[in-house]
N, C-alpha and C positions, 0 to 999 in steps of 0.2 A: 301651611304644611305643619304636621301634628309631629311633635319630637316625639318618640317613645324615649321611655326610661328605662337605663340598663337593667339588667336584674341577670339573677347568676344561671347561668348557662347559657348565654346569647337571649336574642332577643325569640322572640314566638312567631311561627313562622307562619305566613299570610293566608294559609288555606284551612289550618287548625283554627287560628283567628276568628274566622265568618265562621266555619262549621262550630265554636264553642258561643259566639255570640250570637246565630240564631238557632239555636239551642236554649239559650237562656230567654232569646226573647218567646218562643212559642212557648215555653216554658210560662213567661209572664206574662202573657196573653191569656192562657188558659187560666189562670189564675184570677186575671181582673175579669175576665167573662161568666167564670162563675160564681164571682163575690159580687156583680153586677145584675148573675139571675137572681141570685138570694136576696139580694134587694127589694128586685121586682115583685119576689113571693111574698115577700113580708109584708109590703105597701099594699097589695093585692089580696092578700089573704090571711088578715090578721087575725089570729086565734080566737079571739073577743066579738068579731064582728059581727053584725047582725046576721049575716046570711048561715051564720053556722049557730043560731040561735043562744040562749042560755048554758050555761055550764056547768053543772054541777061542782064541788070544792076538788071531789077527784079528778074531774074533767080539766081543771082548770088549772090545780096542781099539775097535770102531767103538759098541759101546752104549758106553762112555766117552764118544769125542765127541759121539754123540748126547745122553747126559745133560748134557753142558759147554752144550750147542746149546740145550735147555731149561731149563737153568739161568739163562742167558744172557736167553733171552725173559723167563721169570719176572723176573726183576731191571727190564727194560724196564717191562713191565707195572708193575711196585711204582710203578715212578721216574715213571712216568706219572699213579698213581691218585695219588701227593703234590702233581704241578702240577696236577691236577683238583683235592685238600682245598683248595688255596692258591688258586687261582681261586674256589673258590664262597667262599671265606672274604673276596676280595678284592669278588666279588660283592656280600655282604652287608655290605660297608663301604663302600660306593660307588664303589668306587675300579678297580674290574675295567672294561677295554676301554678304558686310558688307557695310555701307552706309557713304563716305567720310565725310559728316557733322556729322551725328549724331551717328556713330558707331554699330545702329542696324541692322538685317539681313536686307537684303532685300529679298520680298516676291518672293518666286520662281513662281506665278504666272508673275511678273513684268520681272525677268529672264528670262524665256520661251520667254513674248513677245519682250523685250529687253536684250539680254544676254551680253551685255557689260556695263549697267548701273551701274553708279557708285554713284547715290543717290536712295533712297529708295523713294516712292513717293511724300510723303510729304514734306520731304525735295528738290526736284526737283520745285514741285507747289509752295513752298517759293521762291526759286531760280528765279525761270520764272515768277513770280508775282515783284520780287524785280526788275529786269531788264526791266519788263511793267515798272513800275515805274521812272527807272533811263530814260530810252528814253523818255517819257513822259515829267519829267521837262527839259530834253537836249533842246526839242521840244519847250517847253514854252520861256528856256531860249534864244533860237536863235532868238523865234518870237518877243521876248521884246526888246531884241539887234535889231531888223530890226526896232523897231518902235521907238527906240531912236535914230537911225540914222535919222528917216524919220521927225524929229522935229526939 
């Protein structure tokens, strides 16, 4: 038998439960199904290959970025199906739909549309406001470094 872990406001109650954990899991099914077709296309239809004959540098340049392009999503995809492992894992320690800063639920609206989220809104818009911030004077301070150099 599985102890759950307290966490604030009682525990999560058994029908939220299943309806948030398979949610997360069709969620990450659709995820490894289509980072598994993109597989299958690339082994199958690799930009270079004979069947799509010679390439010109324009030709070839633009399947580059196109591969950079999909490369790119794949990597999303991965970095997403880890915050879905880490949600059902936080799931099943009772600890999922509570907010890592502030320790209040989070709105199961917010869940629904992000089910791996691990800050409740407000505390996300502090987060994402504070990092405007930090890149902002990073910003200033290189531009100020460029202009003492340039004196």
């Amino acid at each position: 038998m599985k102890v759950s872990k307290k966490v604030p406001g009682g525990e999560m109650h058994r029908d939220r439960y299943s309806e948030l954990k398979s949610i997360l899991e069709e969620r990450r099914r659709e995820i490894v199904s289509a980072v598994q077709g993109k597989i299958r296309d690339v082994r199958s239809e690799g930009a270079n290959s004979p069947a799509h004959g010679v390439l010109d540098a324009a030709e070839s340049s633009e399947a580059d970025i196109q591969d950079d392009i999909e490369f790119a999503l794949i990597q999303m995809k991965a970095e997403t199906l880890t915050k879905i492992d880490e949600a059902l894992r936080r799931l099943d320690e009772g600890t999922f739909g509570y907010c890592f800063e502030c320790g209040e639920e989070i709105s199961e609206r917010r869940l629904r549309a992000l089910p791996f989220a691990v800050r409740c809104k407000d505390c996300e818009e502090a987060r994402e406001t504070a990092q405007q911030r930090e890149r902002l004077l990073q910003r200033r301070g290189s531009a100020s470094l460029f202009l003492d150099m340039q004196g």
